[in-house]
N, C-alpha and C positions, 0 to 999 in steps of 0.2 A: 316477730315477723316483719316490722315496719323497718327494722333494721338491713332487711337483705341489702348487696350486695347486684346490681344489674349484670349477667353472665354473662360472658363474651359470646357466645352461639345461644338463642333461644330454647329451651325446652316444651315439651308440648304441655297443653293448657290442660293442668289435670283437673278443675274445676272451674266452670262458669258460670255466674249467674245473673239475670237480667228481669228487673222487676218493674212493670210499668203500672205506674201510681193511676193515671188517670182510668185503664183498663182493671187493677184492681188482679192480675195475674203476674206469673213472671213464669222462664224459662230455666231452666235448673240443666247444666251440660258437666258431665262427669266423663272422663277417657278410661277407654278399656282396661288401661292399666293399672286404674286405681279402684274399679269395678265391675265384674266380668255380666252382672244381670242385677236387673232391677230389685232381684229378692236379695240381695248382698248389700241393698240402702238402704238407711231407715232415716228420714227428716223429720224433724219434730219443732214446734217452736221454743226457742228460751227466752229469758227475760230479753227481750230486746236484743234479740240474737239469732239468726238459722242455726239449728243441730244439724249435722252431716255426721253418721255414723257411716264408716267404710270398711272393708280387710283392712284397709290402710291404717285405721286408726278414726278417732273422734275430732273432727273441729266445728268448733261454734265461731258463725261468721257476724259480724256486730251490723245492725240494721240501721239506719239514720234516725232520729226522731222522730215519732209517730208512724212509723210503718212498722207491722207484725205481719209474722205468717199465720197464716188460719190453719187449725192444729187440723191433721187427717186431710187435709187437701195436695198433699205432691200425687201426682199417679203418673209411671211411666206411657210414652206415647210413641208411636212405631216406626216417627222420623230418624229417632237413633237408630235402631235395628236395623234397619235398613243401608244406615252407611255403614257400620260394622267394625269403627274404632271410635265410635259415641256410644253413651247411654243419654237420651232425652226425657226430661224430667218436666209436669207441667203444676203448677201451682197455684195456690190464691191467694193474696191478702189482703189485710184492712188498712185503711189509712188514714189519719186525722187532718180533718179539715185544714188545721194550721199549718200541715207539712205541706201543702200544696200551693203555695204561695211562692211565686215564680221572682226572685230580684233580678235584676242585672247590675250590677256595681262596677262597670268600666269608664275610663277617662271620659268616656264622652257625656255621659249621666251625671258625673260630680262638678262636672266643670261649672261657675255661678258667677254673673256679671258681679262688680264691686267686690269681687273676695280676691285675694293676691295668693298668686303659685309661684313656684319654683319648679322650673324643668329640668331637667336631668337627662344624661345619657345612660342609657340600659345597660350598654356595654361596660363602663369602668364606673359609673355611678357619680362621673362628676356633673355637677351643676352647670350651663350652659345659658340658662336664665335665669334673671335672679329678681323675685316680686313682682311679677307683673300684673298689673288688675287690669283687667276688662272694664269698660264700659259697657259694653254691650257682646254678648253670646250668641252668636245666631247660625242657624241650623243652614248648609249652603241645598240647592236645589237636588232632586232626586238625581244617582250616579247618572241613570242615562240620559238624562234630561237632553242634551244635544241631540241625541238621537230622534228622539220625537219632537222636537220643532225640525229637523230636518225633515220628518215624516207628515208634519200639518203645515210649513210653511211653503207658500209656491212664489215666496222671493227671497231674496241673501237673508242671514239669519241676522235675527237682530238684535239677538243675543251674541254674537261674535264675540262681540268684547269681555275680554276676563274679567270676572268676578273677583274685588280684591279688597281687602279689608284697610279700616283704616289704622290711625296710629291708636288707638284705646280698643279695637274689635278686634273679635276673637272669631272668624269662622268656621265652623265645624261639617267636614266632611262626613263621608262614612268610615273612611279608616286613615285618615288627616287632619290637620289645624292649619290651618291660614291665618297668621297672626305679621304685625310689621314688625322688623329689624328696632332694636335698642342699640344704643352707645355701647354695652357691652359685647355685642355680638363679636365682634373684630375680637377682643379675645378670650373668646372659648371655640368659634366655629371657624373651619375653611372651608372654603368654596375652588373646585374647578370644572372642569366641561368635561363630561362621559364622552368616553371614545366613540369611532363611527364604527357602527355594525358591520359585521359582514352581510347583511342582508338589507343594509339601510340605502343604498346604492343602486341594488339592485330593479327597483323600479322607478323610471326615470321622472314619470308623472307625478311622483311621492316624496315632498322635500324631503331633506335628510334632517332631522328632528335630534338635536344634542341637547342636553338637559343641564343646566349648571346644578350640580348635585355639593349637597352641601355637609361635610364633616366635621366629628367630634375634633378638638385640636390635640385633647391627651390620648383619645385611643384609633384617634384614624376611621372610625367604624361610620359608614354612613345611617343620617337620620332622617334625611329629604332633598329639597330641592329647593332655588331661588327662584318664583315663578318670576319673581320684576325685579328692579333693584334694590327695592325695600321692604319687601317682603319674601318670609318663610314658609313653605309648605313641610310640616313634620309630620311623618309618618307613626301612626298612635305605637305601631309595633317598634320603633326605635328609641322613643322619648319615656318617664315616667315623669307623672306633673303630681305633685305631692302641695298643700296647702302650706303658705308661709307663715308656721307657725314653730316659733321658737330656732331651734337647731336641729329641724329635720331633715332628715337625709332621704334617697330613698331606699327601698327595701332591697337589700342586697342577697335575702337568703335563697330567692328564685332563680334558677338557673335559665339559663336563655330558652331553653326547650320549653319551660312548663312558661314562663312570663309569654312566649309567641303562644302558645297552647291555650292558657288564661283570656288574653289578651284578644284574640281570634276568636275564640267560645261566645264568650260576650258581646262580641259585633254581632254576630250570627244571633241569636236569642233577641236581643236589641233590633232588629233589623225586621226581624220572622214578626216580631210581637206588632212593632207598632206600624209597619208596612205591610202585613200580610203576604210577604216577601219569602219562597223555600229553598228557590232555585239560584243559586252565589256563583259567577262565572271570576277567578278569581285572575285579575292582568297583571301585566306589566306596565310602567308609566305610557309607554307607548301604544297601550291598549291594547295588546293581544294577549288572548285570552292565555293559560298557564296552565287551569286545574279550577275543574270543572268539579259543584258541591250541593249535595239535594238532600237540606235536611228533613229528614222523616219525623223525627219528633224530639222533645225536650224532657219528656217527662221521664226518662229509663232513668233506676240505679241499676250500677255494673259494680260485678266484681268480679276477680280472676286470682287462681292461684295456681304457678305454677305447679305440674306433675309431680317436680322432686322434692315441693315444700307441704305437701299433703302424707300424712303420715304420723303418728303419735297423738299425744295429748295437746293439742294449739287452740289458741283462741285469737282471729284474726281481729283488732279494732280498728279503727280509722285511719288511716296511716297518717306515717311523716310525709312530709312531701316528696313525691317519684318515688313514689315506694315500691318497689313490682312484684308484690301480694297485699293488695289492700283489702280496706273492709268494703260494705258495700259505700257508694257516693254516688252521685246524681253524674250523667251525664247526658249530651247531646250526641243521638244516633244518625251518622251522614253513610249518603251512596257519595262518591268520587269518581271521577275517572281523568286520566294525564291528559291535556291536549296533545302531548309528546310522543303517548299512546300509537303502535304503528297498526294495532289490531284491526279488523276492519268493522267488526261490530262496533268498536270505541271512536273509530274514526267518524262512521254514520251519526255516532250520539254526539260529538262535536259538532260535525257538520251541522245537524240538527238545531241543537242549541245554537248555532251562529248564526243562520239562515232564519232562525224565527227571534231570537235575541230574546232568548228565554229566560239566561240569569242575568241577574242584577248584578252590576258589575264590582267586583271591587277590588281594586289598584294597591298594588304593595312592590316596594322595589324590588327588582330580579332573585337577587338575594335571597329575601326572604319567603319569595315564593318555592325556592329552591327547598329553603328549610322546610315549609311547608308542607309540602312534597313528602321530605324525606318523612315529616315529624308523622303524617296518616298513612303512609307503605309501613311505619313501625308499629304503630297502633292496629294494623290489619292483619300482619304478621304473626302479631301474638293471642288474634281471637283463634279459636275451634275453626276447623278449617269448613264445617259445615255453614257458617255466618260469612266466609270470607269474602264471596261473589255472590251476584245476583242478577242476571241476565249482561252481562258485562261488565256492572257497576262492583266497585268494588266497597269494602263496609270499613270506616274508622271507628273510634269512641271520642269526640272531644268533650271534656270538660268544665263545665262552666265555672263564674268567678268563685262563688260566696261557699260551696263546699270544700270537701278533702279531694285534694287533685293529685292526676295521680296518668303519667304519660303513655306507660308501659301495657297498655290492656288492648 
């Protein structure tokens, strides 16, 4: 099953399920087509496994460590019934203390003054930097921090002046590094000047703001910007920084979807934990906003299999990576909505969030906000269409680092 094959047209989601550790329950969603009533299931727990007996046939779905279903606890519940190409299934389980230990493992957590990295482009996997040690690590000010001296100061900001590291520091944004320019840089990187907007013009009070944006030299693919002369702003979601140790490379088996997906997950978790931080307004360097993200909680695993892979004797495990029938795995449950959005319910919830600067901002070039985009309309796509909305908002699944990841759910 880890082997499938991503379809070129989705099928509908012939089982769902959704198990929240800290609540000690989960959600069991089966489609009509794979069970016409609740007396045609029967769930049972296996060794470290969900039983799903269906017409369709038997599969046993594989659990993470330390979570069990508690035997005799599924009972159907009337939310399905009611839309009338669900069956709604509710449950209990136990879960060991050890499994509930939350890591985040992303660039920005491993980085350590006096250790030397090697940075990389994501895109072709060449090296770009080569040993560079830190003196010093240091965390740069909250995303909106302008904002609120603009809001408590009642003279010119006297913070104005950019924040810039020196030749041994290493600054750490929320989804960036500010580090200086090496002798090597000339060649592995180019640098030229982003075009002018059609909308950059358009207000005359508003200079017109060009960014010296800075590229790989083997694959062209942008990884940031030149904020001064000598120094680099790289964006976490373009770079991997791997430690200089021996003849490492970086990890080439990730595909760009799951490495932005990984990559993203982990800021978020990162962010939520140690700023009490839910609401992520996510921009453009320029600062308007993109895609708008309000994570609900960290503690769900999800699984999904599609309708036409339900059927026979299968046993679903952990998958390969992108696999699109995995086992269960942890993920992060987000509401979203486009700022692009032309709806007016969606427009109001922009508005809203702008007018009160309710998410924490966080900066990712055009690009990649666009993937962005695309990578949660994909992941929303393939939930039960009963999860899909929710007073506007619309529902992803991302993923976090340290389990089995997995795009397509």
């Amino acid at each position: 099953m880890a082997g499938l094959e991503m379809p070129d047209k989705p099928h509908g989601v012939g089982l769902f399920l959704e198990l929240r550790k800290r609540l000690r329950s989960g959600l069991l969603i089966l489609g009509r087509d794979v069970a016409r009533s609740p007396a045609e299931v029967t769930v049972t727990a296996g060794d470290s496994s969900l039983c799903i007996q269906t017409p369709r046939g038997h599969l046993s779905l594989a659990l993470p460590a330390g979570v069990r279903h508690s035997q005799g606890s599924c009972t159907p519940t009337p939310e399905g019934e009611s839309r009338g190409e669900e069956l709604h299934f509710r449950l209990s389980i136990s879960v060991d203390h050890s499994s509930e230990e939350e890591v985040s493992d992303g660039v920005m957590e491993r980085l350590r003054a006096k250790e030397s990295y090697c940075f990389y482009c994501q895109g072709c996997q060449t090296r770009i930097l080569e040993d560079r040690v830190f003196r010093r690590v240091l965390p740069l000010p909250n995303g909106n921090w302008n904002a609120i001296v603009d809001d408590w100061c009642c003279h010119p900001d006297p913070f104005a002046k950019k924040v810039l590291p020196r030749a041994e520091d290493c600054l750490v944004g929320d989804t960036f590094l500010l580090l200086a320019r090496d002798a090597g840089c000339g060649q592995t990187l180019s640098e030229e000047m982003s075009p002018v907007g059609a909308e950059d013009g358009q207000d005359p009070k508003k200079p017109c703001r060009r960014l010296a944006l800075v590229s790989c030299k083997s694959c062209s693919s942008a990884l940031g910007e030149a904020v001064a002369p000598d120094t680099l702003k790289l964006y976490i979601t373009q770079v991997v920084v791997e430690p200089s140790v021996g003849d490492v490379r970086a990890d080439a088996s990730l595909n760009r979807s799951l490495f932005l997906e990984k990559t993203i997950a982990s800021r978020l978790l990162e962010l939520s934990s140690t700023q009490s931080t839910f609401h992520f307004s996510v921009q453009t360097p320029d600062e308007r906003a993109f895609l708008l993200l309000w994570l609900l909680n960290s503690d769900s695993i999800i699984a999904s299999v599609p309708e036409t892979s339900v059927g026979g004797e299968q046993s679903i495990s952990p998958p390969a990576l992108h696999s699109l029938s995995p086992g269960a795995a942890r993920a992060l449950k987000l509401l979203y909505v486009s700022c692009s959005d032309r709806g007016i319910l969606q427009r109001d919830i922009v508005t809203n969030w702008e007018v009160n600067a309710i998410g924490h901002p966080l900066l990712l070039p055009l690009e990649v906000c666009e993937e962005l985009l695309q990578m949660v309309d994909d992941c929303n796509a393939s939930l039960p269409r009963s999860l899909r909305c929710m007073r506007s908002y619309k529902f992803p699944n991302l993923f976090p680092v340290e389990l089995y990841m997995n795009a397509a759910l």
